[in-house]
N, C-alpha and C positions, 0 to 999 in steps of 0.2 A: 703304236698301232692299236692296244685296246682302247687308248681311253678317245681316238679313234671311231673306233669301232663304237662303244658306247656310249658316245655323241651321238650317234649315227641312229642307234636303237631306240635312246631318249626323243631323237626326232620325230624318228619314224612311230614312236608309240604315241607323243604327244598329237598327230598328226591325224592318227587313227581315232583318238580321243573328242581329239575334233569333229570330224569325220562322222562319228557317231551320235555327238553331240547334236551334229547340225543337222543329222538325220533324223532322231528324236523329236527335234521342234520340226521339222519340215510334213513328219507324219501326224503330228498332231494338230496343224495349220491346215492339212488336209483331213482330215477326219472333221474339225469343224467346219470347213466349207461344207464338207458332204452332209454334213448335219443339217446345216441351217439350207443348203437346196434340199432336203429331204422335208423338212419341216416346210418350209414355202410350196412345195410339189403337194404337202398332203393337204395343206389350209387351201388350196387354190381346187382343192378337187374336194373341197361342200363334204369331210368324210364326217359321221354323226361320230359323236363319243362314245362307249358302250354302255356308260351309265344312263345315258340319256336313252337309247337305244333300247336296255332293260325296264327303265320305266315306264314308256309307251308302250310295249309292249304288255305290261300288268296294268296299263290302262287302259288297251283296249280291249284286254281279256275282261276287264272287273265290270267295264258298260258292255261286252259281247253278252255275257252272263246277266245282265239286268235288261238285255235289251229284249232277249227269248221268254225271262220269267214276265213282262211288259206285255210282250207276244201273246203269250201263255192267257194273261188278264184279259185281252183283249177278245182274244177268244172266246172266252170263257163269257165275257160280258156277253158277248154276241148271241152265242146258245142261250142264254137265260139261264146259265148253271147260276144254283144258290151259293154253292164256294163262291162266286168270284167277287163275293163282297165282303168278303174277311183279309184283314189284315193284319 
């Protein structure tokens, strides 16, 4: 009756072994699907990268700032001021 019994236990652990095994690859077959729909959901929605994002952004600061000191000349031409012909 034990050896039995631990037939019985070896089966049932080998079983459970399985079990878990196959649960392992099953969650990580799901975790890549949701990956690769997560990756195709964000390519399909146009999203910028943030380096890309950073750099336009200090390039439209660095021509914002030349566009006012531009501004500035332009004016300045206009009045007849003597500064506005120093560079």
């Amino acid at each position: 009756m034990a050896q039995a019994s631990s037939k019985l236990f070896d089966t049932v652990g080998k079983v459970m072994n399985d079990a878990a095994g196959m649960a392992d690859g099953v969650r990580r077959e799901i975790e890549s699907m949701v990956r690769a729909q997560a990756e195709r959901f964000i390519m399909d929605m146009n999203l910028v990268k943030r380096e890309d994002h950073d750099a336009l952004r200090e390039l439209v600061q660095r021509q914002s700032s030349e566009l006012s000191a531009l501004k500035a000349e332009v004016a300045a031409l206009k009045s007849g001021s003597p500064t506005a012909t120093k560079q």
